[in-house]
C-alpha positions as CSV (number, residue, x, y, z in Angstrom):
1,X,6.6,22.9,-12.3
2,X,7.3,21.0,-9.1
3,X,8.3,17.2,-9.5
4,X,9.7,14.3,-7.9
5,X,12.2,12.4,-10.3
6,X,15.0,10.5,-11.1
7,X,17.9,12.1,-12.6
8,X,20.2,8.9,-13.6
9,X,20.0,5.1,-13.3
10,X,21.0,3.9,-10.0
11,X,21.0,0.1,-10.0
12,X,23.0,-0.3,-6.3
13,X,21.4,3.0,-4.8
14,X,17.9,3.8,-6.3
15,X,17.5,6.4,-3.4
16,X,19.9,8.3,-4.6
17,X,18.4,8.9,-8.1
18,X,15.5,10.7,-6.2
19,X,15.0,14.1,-6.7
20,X,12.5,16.8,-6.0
21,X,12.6,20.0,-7.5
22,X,11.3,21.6,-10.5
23,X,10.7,20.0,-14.1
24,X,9.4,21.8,-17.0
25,X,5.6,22.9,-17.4
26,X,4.5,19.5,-20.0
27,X,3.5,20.0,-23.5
28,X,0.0,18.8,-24.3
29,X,0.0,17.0,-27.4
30,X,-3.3,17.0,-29.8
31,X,-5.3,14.2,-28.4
32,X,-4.1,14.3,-25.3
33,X,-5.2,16.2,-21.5
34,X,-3.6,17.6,-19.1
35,X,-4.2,16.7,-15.6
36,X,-3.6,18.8,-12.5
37,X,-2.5,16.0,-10.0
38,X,-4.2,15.9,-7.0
39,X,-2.2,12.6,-5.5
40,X,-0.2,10.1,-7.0
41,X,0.8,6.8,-5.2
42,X,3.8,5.0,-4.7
43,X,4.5,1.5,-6.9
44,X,7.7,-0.8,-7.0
45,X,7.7,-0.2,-10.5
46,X,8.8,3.2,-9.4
47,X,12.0,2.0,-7.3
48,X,12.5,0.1,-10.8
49,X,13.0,3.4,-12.2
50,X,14.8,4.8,-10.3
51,X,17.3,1.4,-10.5
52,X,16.9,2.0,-14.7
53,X,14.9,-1.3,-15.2
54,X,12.3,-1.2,-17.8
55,X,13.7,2.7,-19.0
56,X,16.1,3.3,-21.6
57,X,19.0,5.9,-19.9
58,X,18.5,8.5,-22.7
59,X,14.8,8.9,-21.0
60,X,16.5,10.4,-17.8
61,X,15.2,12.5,-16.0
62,X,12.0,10.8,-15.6
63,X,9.3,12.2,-13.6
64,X,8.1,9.2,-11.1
65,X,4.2,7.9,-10.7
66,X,2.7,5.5,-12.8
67,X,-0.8,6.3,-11.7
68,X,-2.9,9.1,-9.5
69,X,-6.1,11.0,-9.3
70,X,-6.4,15.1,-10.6
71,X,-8.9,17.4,-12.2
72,X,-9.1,18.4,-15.8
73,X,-8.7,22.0,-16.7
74,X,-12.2,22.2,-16.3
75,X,-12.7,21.0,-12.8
76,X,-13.4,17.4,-13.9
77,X,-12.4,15.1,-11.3
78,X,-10.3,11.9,-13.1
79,X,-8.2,8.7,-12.3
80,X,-4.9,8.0,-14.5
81,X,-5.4,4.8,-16.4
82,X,-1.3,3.9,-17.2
83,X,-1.4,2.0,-20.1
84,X,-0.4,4.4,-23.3
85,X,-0.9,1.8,-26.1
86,X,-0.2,2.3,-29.8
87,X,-3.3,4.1,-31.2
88,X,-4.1,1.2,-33.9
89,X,-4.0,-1.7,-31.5
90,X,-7.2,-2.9,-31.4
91,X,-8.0,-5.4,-28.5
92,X,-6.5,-5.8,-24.8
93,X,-4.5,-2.8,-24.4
94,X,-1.9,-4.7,-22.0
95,X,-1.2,-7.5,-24.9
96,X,0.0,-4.5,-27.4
97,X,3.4,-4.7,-28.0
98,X,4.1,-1.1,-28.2
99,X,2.0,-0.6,-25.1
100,X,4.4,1.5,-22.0
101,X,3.2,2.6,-19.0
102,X,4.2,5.8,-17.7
103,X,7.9,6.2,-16.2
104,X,8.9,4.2,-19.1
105,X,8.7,6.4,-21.8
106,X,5.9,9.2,-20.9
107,X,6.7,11.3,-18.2
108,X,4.7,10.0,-14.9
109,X,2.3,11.7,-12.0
110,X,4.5,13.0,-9.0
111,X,4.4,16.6,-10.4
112,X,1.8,19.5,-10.4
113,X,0.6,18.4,-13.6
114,X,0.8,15.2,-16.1
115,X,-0.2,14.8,-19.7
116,X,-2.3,11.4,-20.8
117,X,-4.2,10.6,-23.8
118,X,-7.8,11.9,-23.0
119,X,-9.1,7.9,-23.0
120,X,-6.6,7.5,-20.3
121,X,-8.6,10.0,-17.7
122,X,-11.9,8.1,-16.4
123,X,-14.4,9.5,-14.4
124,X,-13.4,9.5,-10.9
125,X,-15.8,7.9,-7.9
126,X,-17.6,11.3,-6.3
127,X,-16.9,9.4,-2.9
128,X,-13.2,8.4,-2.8
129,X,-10.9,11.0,-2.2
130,X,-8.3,12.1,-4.4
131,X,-5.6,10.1,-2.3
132,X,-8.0,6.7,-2.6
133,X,-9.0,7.3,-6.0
134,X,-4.5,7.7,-6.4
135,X,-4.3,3.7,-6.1
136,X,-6.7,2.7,-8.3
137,X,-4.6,2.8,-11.7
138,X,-1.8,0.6,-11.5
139,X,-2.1,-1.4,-7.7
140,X,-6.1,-2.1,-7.8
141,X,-6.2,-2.3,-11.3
142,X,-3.5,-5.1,-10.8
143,X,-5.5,-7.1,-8.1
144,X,-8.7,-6.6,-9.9
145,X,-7.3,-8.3,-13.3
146,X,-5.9,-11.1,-11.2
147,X,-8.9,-12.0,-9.4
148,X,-12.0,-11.6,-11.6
149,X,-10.2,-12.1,-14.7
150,X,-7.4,-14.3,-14.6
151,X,-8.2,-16.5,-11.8
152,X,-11.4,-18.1,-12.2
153,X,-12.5,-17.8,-9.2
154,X,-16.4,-18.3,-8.1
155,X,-17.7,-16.9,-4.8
156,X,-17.1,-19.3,-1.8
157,X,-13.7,-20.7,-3.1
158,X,-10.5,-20.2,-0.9
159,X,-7.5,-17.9,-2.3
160,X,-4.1,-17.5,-0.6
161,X,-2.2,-14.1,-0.6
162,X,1.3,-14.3,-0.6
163,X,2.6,-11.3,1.1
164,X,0.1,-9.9,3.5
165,X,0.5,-6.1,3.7
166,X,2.1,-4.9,-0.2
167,X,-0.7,-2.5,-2.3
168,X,-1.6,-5.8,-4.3
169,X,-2.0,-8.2,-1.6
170,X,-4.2,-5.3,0.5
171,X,-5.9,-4.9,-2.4
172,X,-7.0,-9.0,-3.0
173,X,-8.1,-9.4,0.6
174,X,-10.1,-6.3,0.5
175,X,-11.6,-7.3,-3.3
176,X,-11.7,-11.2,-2.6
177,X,-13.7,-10.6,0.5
178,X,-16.0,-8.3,-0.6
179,X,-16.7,-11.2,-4.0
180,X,-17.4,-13.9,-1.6
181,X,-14.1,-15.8,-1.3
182,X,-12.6,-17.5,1.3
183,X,-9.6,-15.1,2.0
184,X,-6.2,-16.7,3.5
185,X,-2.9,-14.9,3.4
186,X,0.8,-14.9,4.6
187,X,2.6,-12.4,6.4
188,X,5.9,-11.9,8.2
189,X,4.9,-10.4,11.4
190,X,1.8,-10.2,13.3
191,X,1.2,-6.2,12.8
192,X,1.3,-7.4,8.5
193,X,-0.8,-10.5,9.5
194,X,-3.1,-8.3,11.7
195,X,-3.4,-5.8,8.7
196,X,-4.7,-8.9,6.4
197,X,-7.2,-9.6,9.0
198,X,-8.8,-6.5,9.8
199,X,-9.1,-6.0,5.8
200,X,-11.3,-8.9,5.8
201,X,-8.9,-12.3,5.5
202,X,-10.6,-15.2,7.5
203,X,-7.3,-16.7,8.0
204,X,-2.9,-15.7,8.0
205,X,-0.2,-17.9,8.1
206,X,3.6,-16.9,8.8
207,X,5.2,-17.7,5.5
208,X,5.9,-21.4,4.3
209,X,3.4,-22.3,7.3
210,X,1.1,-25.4,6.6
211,X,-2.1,-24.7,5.6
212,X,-5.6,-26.7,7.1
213,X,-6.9,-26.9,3.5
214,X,-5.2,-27.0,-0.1
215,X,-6.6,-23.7,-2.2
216,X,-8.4,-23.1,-5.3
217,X,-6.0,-20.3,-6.4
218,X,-2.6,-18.1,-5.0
219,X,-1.6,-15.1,-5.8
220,X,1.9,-14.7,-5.9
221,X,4.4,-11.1,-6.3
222,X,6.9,-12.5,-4.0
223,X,8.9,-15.0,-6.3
224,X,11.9,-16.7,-4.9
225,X,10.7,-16.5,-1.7
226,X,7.5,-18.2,-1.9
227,X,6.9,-20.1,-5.3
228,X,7.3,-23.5,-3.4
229,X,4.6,-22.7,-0.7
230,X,2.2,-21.7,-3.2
231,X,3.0,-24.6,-5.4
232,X,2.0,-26.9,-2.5
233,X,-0.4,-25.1,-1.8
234,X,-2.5,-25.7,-4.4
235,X,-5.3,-28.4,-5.3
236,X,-5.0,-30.5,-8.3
237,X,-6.3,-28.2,-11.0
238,X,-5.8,-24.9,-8.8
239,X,-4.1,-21.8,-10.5
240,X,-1.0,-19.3,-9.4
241,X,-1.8,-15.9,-10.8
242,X,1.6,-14.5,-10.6
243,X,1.6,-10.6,-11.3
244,X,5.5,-9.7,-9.6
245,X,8.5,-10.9,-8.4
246,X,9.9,-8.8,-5.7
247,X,12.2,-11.5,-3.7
248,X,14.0,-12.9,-6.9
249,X,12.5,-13.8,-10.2
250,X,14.0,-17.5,-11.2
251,X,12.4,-20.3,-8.5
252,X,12.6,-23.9,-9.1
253,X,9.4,-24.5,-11.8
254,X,8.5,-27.4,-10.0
255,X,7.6,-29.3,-13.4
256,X,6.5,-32.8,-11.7
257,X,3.9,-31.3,-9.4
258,X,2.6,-28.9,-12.4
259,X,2.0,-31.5,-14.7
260,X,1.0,-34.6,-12.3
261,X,-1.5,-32.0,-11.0
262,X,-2.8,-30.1,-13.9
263,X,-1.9,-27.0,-12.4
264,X,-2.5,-23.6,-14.0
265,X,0.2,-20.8,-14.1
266,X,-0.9,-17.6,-15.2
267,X,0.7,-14.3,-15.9
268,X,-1.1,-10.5,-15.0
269,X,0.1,-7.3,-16.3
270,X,-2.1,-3.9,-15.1
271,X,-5.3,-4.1,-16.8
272,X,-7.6,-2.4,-19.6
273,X,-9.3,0.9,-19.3
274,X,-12.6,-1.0,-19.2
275,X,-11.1,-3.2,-16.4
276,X,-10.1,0.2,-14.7
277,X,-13.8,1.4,-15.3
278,X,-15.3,-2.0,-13.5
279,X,-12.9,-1.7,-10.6
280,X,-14.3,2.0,-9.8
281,X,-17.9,0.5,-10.2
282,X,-17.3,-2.6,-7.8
283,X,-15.4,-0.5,-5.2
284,X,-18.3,1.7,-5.7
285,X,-20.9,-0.9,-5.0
286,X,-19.5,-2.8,-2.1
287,X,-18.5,0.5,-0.4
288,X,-14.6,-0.6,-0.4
289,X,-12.6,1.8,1.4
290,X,-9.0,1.3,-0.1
291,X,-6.5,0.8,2.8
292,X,-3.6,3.5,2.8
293,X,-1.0,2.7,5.3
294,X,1.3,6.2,4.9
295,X,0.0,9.8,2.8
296,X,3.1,12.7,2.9
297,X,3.1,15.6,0.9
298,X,4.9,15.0,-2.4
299,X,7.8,17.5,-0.8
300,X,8.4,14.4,1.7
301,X,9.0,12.1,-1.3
302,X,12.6,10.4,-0.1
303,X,10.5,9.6,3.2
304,X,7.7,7.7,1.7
305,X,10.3,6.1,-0.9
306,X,12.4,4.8,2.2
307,X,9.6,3.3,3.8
308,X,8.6,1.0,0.6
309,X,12.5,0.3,-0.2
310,X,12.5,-1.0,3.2
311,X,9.4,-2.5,3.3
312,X,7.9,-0.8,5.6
313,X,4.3,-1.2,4.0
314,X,0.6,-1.4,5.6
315,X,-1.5,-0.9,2.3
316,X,-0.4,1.9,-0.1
317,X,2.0,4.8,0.0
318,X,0.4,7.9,-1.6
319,X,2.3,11.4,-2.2
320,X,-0.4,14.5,-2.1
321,X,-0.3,18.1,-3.2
């Protein structure tokens, strides 16, 4: 079957892991579905992959994709929930030890078809299409878990974004605003900051800027780059939800304001299935459109792959068949 994946780790030139060509047709194991893959979208965790973090090198080649939107073999439309726990873990699924996500040890979506436990295909929203419905399983699901159940968050409090434009942070403004929070977030340029705002921030700030108010909460997958502004950022009390670390992942902690001010740091990992369910219900509800800055065909793979390496991001990248 068609495919796009890497063949090797590649820790200095992920790129050149990528590969599109053909894979073998995937065995369906009892207990499990397959899924004809309709889209698939586009995650750092994949350029991960592709750099052989997180993925033992005997697993090569690995089909790419942690999450995308298909149809059973009986027309069903679904949406890829990631997390493949152990089967007698009982309790949140993203606390199990044994718990992967696919591209680490299952093979992932950027192919004609994919193989999942049959829990892990939900019901997909009759009104998103295939390529919106292709963001919801590792990105949305991410924001989602942040917000409404890490954070803390109640409806009129402010948040702060860190990184205006990345699938999470399009994500938060577009979920924050539609629960009723006061929306701020940073960005490097004015076309990222611009993004933010049309999504539905009230406010952007270049990055490290002052803010007019401290914030209830920030939500940080920048790292390095950032943890300082968004420890000063906070009020006393206030809350990092930290869910990444694309710019470096060892910052100064910053003990003697965490302490002195009671601050909360918390960490988010992807979600549950049930989270995964909610999220398709709220998007549902509020009529949230999810913002999709590039779709190629999944023959154009190395081009949508460049653009995220580079960071070339206006909400998500999403491959199509």
């Amino acid at each position: 079957m068609f495919a796009v994946y890497a063949t090797r780790p590649a820790p200095d030139a992920p790129l050149d892991s990528l590969t599109v060509g053909e894979r073998p047709d995937p065995i369906t194991p009892e207990g499990w579905v397959r899924v004809n893959v309709s889209a698939a979208s586009l995650n750092m965790h994949d350029l991960w992959t592709l750099r052989g973090v997180g993925i033992k090198a005997e697993r090569f080649p690995m089909i790419l994709g942690c999450d995308g939107a298909g149809t059973l073999e009986d027309g069903t439309e679904v949406v890829v929930h990631s997390v493949i726990g152990d089967p007698q873990w009982r309790g949140d699924e993203t606390l199990d030890p044994k718990r992967t996500l696919l591209t680490e040890k299952h093979q992932g979506t950027m192919a004609d078809a994919v193989v999942v436990p049959r829990d892990n295909a939900v019901p997909k929203p009759a009104w998103l299409t295939a390529a919106q419905s292709a963001v919801m399983g590792t990105t949305w699901l991410t924001a989602y878990r942040m917000l409404f159940t890490k954070s803390g968050l109640k409806p009129g409090q402010t948040m702060l974004i860190q990184g205006a434009s990345g699938g999470v942070s399009t994500a938060l403004v577009q979920l924050g605003r539609a629960a009723g929070m006061r929306v701020w977030a940073t960005g490097r340029s004015e076309e990222k900051r611009a993004l933010a705002e049309k999504l539905g921030a009230h406010a952007t700030f270049e990055p490290g800027a002052r803010l007019p108010a401290k914030v209830d909460a920030v939500f940080e997958s920048v790292g390095d780059a950032t943890w300082q502004h968004s420890m000063r950022a906070l009020r006393p009390g206030g809350a990092i939800i930290c869910c990444g670390s694309t710019s470096g992942p060892n910052p100064g902690a910053d003990l003697q304001r965490l302490f002195f001010l009671q601050l909360r740091v918390e960490g988010s990992t992807m979600g549950t299935r049930q989270e995964l369910l909610d999220l398709l219900d709220f998007v549902t509800n509020a009529g949230i459109v999810p913002e999709i800055g590039l779709e190629v065909p999944m023959a154009d793979a190395k081009e949508a792959f460049g653009a995220m390496e580079h960071g070339k991001t206006a909400g998500k990248i999403v491959l199509t068949r």
